[in-house]
N, C-alpha and C positions, 0 to 999 in steps of 0.2 A: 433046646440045642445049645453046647457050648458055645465060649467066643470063640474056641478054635474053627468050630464047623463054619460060624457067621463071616471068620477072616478068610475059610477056605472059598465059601459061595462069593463073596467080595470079590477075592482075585479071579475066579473061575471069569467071573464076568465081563471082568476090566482086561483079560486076557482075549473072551473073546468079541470085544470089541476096538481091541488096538489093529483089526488088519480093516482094509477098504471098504468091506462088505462082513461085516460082523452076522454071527449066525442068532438069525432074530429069534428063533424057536429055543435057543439057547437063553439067549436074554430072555426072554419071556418064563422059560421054567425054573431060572435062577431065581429074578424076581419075587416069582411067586411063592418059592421056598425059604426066602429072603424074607419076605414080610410075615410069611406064617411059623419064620422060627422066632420073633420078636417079642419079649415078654407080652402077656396082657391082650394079645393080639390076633384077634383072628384072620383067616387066610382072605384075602382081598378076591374079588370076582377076579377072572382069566381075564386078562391085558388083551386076549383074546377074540373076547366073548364079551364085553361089557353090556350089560342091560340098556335100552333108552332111556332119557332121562322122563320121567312121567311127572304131569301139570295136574296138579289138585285141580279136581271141579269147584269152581264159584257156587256160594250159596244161589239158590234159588231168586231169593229174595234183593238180591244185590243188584244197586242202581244201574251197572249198565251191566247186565247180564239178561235176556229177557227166559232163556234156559237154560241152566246152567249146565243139566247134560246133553242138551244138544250144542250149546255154543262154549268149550269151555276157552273162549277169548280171556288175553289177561285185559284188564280194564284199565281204560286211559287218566291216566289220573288231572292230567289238564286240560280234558275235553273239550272245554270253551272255548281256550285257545286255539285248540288244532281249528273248532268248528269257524272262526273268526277269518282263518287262513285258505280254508279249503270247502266247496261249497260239498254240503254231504250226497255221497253218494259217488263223486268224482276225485280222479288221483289225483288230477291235475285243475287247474283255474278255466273255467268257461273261455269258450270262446265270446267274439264281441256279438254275438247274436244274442240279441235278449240284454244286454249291458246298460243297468241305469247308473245315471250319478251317484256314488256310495255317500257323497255330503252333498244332503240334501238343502244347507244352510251353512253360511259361515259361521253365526252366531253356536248353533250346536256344537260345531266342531270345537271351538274356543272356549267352550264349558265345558264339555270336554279336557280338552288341555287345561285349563285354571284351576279348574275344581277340585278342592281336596279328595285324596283318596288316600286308602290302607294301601291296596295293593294295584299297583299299576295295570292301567286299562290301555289297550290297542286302540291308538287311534282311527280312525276313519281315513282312508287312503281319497285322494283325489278319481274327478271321473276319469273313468274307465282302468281305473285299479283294477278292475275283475278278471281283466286279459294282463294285467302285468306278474310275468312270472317272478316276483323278487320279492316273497312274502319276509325275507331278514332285510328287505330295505327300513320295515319299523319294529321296533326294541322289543324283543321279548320279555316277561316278566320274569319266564322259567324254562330261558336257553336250555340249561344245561338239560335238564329234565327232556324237555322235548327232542332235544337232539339226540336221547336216545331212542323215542318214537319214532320218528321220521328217518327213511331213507336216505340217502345223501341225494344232493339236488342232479334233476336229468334235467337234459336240454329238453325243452318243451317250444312249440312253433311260437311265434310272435305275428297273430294274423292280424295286428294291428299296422306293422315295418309299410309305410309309404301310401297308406290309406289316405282319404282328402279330408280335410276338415269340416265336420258341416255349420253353418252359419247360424250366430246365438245373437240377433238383432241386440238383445238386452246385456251384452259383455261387453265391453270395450277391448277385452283382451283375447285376442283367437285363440290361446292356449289352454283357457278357461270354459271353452265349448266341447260340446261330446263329438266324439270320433261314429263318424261315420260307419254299420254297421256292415260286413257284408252279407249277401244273400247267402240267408239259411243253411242251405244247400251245398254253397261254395266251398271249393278247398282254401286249406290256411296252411298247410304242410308247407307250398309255397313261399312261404313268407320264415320259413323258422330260421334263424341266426347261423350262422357257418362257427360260431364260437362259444365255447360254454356257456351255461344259464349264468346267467349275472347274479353274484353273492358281496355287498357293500359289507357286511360283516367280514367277509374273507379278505376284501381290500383295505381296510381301514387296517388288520394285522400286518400288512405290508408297508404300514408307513409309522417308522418309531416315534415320531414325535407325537402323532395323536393320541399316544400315551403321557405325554407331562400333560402338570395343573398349572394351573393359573390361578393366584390370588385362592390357593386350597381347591378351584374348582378343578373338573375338567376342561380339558381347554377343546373350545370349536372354535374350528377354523374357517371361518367368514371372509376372508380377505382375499379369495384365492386370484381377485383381478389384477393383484399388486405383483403376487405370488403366489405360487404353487409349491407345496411340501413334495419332500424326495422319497421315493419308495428305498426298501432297503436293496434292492435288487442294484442300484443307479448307486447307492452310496459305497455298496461290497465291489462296482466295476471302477469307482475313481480310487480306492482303496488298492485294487488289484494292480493298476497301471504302475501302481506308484512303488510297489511290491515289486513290479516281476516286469514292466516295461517300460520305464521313465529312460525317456533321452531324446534328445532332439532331434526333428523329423529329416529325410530327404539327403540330407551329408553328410554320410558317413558311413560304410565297408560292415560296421559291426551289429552284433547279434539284437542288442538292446533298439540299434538304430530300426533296425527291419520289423522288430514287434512294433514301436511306436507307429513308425510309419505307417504299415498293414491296419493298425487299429482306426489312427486317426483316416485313413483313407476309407477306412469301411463304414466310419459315421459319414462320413459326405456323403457314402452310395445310399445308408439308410434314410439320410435326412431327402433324398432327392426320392427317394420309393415314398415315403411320407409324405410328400407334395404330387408325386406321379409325375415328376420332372423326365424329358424326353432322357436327358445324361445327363449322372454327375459332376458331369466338370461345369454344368451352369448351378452349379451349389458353392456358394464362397463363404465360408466363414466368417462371422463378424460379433463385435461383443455383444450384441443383440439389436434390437429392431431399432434404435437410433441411430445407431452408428453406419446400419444397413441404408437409411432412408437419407443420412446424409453422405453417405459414398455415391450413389447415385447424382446427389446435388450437387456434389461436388468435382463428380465425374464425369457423367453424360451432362447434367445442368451445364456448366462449365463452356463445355464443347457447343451446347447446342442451343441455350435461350439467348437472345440479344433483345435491344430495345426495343417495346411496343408487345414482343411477344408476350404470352397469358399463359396464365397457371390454375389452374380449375382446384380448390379442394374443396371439404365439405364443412359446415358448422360443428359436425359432430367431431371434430377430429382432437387428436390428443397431441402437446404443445410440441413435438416429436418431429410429427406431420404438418406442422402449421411453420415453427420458425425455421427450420433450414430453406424451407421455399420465401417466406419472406429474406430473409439473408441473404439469396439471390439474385431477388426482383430486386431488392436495394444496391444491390454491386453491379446488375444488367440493364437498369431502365424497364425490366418486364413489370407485369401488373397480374396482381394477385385474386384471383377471382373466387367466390364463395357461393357452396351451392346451399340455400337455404333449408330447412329441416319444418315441417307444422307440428301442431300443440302434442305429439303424440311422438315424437321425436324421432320421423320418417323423413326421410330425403324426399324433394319435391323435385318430382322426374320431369315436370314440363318446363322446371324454372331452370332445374341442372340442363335441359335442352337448350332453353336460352341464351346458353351463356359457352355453348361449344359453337367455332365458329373456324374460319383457316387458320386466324391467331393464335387458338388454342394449341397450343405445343406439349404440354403433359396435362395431365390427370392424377392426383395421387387420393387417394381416401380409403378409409378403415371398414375392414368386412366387416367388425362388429365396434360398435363404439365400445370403450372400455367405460365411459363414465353412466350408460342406459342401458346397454345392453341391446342397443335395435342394429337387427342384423339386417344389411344393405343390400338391396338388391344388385353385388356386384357383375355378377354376368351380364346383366343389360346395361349397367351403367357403361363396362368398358367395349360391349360391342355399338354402345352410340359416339363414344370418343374415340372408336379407330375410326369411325367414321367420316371423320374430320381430319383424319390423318394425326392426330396426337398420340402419342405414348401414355401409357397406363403402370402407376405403381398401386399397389394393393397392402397395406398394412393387415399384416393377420397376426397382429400380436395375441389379440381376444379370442379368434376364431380357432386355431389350431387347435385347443385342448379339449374345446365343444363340438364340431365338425369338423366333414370331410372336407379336404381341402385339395382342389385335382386342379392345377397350373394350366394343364394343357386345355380343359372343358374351358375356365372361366377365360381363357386366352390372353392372362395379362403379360403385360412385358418384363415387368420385375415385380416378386411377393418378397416380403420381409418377415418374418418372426422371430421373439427373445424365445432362448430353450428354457429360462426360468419358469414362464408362462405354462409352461405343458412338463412341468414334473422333471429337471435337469438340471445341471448344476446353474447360477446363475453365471455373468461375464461370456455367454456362449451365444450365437445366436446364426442364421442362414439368409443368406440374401439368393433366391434364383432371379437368373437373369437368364432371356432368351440367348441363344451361346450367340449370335451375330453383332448383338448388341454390345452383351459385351467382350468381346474382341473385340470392338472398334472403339471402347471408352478407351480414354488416356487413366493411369494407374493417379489414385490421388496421393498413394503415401510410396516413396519410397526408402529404397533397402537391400537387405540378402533375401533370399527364399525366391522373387519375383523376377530374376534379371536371369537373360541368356548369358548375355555377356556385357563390359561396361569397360572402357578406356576413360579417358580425361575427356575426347571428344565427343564419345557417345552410348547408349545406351540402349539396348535390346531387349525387351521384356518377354515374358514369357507370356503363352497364350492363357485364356480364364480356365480354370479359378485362378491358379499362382498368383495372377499380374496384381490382384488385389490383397493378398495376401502376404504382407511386406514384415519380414523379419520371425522371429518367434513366434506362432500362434500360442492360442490357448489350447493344445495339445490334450491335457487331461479331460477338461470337460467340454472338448467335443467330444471326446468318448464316452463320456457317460451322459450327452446329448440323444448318441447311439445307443445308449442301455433303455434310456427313458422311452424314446419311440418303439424299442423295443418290445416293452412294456405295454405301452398305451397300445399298439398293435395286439398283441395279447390277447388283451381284452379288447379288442373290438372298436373303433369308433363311435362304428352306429350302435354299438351296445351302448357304448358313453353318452352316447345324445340322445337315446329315448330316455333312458335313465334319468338324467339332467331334466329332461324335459318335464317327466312327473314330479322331479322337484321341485321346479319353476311354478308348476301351477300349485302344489302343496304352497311354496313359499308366497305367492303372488293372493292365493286366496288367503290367507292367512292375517298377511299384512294390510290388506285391503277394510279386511274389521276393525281394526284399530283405529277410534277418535282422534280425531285431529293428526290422522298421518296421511300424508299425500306423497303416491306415486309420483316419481317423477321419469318420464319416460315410459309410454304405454305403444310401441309399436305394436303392427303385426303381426311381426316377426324379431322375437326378443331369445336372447341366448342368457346362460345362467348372471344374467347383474341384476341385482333392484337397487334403485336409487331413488330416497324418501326424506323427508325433510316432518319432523314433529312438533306442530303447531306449541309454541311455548317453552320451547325445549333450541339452544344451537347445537346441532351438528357435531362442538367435541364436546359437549355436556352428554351428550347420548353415545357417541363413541368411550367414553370417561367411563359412564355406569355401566354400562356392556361390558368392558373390562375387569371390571371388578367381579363381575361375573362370571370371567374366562372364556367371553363370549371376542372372538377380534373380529374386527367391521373396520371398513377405512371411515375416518371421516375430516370430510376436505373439496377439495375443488380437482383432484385427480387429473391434475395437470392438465384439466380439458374446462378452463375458464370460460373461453366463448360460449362451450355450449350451456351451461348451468346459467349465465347472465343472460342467453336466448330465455330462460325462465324466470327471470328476473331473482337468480340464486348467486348466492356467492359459494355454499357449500351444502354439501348433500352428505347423509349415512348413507354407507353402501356395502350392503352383503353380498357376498359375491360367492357362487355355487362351484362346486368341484364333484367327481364321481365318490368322493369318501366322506363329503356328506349324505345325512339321511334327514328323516321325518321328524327320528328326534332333539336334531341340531336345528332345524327350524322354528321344532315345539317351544326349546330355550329360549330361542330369542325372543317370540314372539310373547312370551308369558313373562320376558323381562321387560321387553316393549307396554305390554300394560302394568307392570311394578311402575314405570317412570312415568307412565301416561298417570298414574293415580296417584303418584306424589310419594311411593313408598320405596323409593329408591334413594341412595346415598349417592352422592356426587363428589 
């Protein structure tokens, strides 16, 4: 066919697909005459009519074929790994019926992790892996490969959610015992998440910095007690404000004013849904859990301790919690009282009883220590100090990013947390207060933002939050406070805290093999911290070689001195868990932990 015919079928085509509904049968026979006027070229099948695509049969003889023309399956080429992931014959992970300890030994697992290899081996998941649906919580050898295998991940039940623990005489640690099985028979539907299957590989994409090296490594992030890294979601909303609604809140008529405002107004409502505060207006803004823990001491304190009166906290507490109530009892004659902690770093409930009395006037102490990790039995601690008629504050600097965290159940009078802690910007933080309370503090800082109205004679505040919240806030990053819980909403809490939790006991058994290294802090009940001290080794000699590895770990006295000297410590290493760590951020350390334990480490 000439090029004339070729330019005349071209346009014929392009004519008739310029209106809304092009005539397909047209298209389709131009096409066809199109490609079969083509030099060299024979006529393509009907656009029509195309044939199925048809799968060679596997030779007979082919490893996983057992017939080749009765099964012509294409054949998995990383077999071993799917079979390490999924128990054969099932789509999904067993239920806990029938669930033994997958590490049957620490020792194994740790040769395991040390031992040279070609090509990387899956490790061994803690007990009761078998029920946990999060088979990309450890490192694939041949992601890419398999992720064309596999489906994309479905929500599957979680018939472990709220089971009891059963008792392992020979553990010191409850987290290292097997989960209680239920009956055979029982449903687990029951139990499955409101929130999608948990994917740590999909979250660690959401946070950019887990992408830089360190000292050429990659960098793990072990320090998350100190801090917490930002998702990109938190960093595109302090980016946006600054874009499209920077201006200062509450005075002023125009367009910019009404976005701020509406924004920063709607992180109070969020931060107040994220504690299950009765109303937002008992949400105040403050640069984080210090400055929350001393506006109370310096507000309600102020008002309400005099001489003789007591101040209850606990050993475990962080220097936060400890001096602003010392600073008080020294300006009031009050007396500062301490509840002691045993070898395992548990608050001692008979001794904390001893010491609540009429004198007692507040209570303050930490849901979870930041320096141990042992999470306090706060519901009972503050329904024995109302008991007394004392006030109760609750530090949830630790606790928020690991648990749920519900104001109204635990009943306390005032909760505190930094937004840095749980994935925010830092400089941001929330103090709730029962709204009675505080309307009746006196305001400790004043200024614009807080006041009705003010003469030379006098002065009219506004009711809580405002009245604490004296001049300029931190506007932006209470907004992107609001992205962050957001976020952690999202994903789920209790998704975060089972999650955590098998990493606890991955990290907890792991570290426990290592010569000459001693836990410090072995509660019942412990939240993502380990804090370890290495025979031969100080504290920033082993923070120093970590380093150099790209491994970051705090190492220090974590501002929580009393309690590390209750252990006769000055300074402790301390790795500290987040949901965007995995299996094989623990394996690191724990295989750099014996590089320095055998002397093959640089300092």
């Amino acid at each position: 066919m000439s090029t004339n015919n070729l330019d005349r079928l071209a346009g014929e085509g392009l004519q008739a697909a310029s209106g809304h509904l092009p005539d397909v049968e047209l298209l389709t026979r131009l096409a066809n005459e199109f490609f079969s006027a083509l030099p060299n070229t024979s006529a393509p099948p009907s656009m029509a009519a195309a044939p199925a695509l048809e799968i060679p049969a596997f030779p007979a003889d082919h490893p996983n074929v057992e017939n080749s023309a009765a099964q012509p399956d294409i054949p998995l080429r990383f077999e071993s790994e799917l079979n390490a992931l999924f128990v054969p014959g099932k789509d999904i992970p067993l239920s806990l019926s029938g669930v033994t300890n997958t590490v049957a030994n620490t020792s194994s697992a740790l040769a395991a992790i040390t031992a040279p290899r070609q090509t990387p081996a899956l490790l061994p998941f803690p007990s009761t892996a078998g029920v946990f649906p999060y088979p990309s919580t450890i490192p694939l050898p041949f992601e890419d490969e398999l992720r064309t295998l596999l489906p994309p991940v479905q929500e599957v039940p979680l018939p472990y959610a709220g089971l009891p623990v059963a008792p392992n005489p020979g553990s010191s640690f409850y987290f290292l015992d097997s989960v209680t099985s239920p009956a055979a028979d029982g449903p687990v539907a029951e139990f499955a998440s409101a929130h999608p299957a948990f994917d740590v590989n999909a979250i660690r994409r959401d946070f950019p910095i887990l992408k830089e090296l360190v000292n050429g490594r990659p960098l793990i992030w072990l320090d998350n007690a100190a801090t917490t890294q930002k998702p990109q979601s938190v960093i595109d909303r302090l980016s946006y404000f600054y874009q499209h609604e920077n201006s200062n809140i509450h005075r002023a008529a125009h367009e910019l004013a009404a976005r701020a405002t509406d924004a920063y107004e709607e992180a109070r409502k969020k931060a107040g849904r994220f504690l299950n505060a009765p109303s937002a207006d008992e949400i105040v803004f403050v640069r984080g859990t210090t400055e929350g823990i001393n506006l109370v001491a310096q507000s309600w304190g102020r008002q309400h301790i005099s001489a003789g009166d007591e101040i209850v906290i606990s050993w475990l507490e962080h220097h936060a919690n400890i001096v602003p109530w010392q600073q008080l009892c020294n300006e009031k004659g009050a007396i500062l009282r301490v509840a002691p902690v045993d070898d395992q770093g548990q608050i001692l409930l008979d001794e904390y009883q001893k010491l609540l009395n009429s004198h007692t006037k507040l209570v303050a102490f930490s849901q979870v220590s930041n320096a141990l990790g042992t999470i306090t039995p706060a519901q009972e601690m503050i329904a024995m100090a109302h008991r007394v008629g004392a006030r109760v504050l609750v530090d949830g600097a630790q606790s928020v990013s690991h648990m749920r965290v519900d104001v109204q159940q635990l009943d306390c009078d005032w909760f505190v947390f930094s937004g840095h802690k749980v994935f925010a910007p830092t400089g941001i933080g929330a103090l709730f207060g029962k709204a009675d309370l505080l309307n009746a503090m006196q305001p400790w800082q004043g200024g614009g933002n807080m006041i009705q109205d003010v003469t030379f004679e006098k002065t009219t505040f506004h009711a809580a939050p405002a009245r604490f919240e004296a001049g300029t806030g931190n506007i932006a990053d209470a907004v992107g406070l609001g992205a962050a819980i957001d976020y952690v909403q999202r994903i789920g809490i209790d998704n975060i805290s089972r999650y955590e939790h098998q990493l606890l006991v991955y990290a907890t058994r792991g570290l426990s093999s290592i010569p000459g290294l001693r836990l410090i802090g072995t509660a019942a009940e412990k939240a993502g911290v380990l804090s370890f001290v290495l025979q031969g080794f100080s504290s920033e000699e082993v923070g120093t070689a970590l380093n150099r590895e790209g491994i970051a770990v705090r190492a220090g006295h974590h501002c929580a001195q009393p309690i590390l000297r209750r252990f006769g410590l000055e300074t402790t290493v301390r790795p500290s868990l987040a949901f965007y760590n995995t299996c094989a951020d623990v394996d690191f350390l724990i295989a750099a932990l014996h590089r320095i334990q055998g002397g093959r480490a640089s300092f």
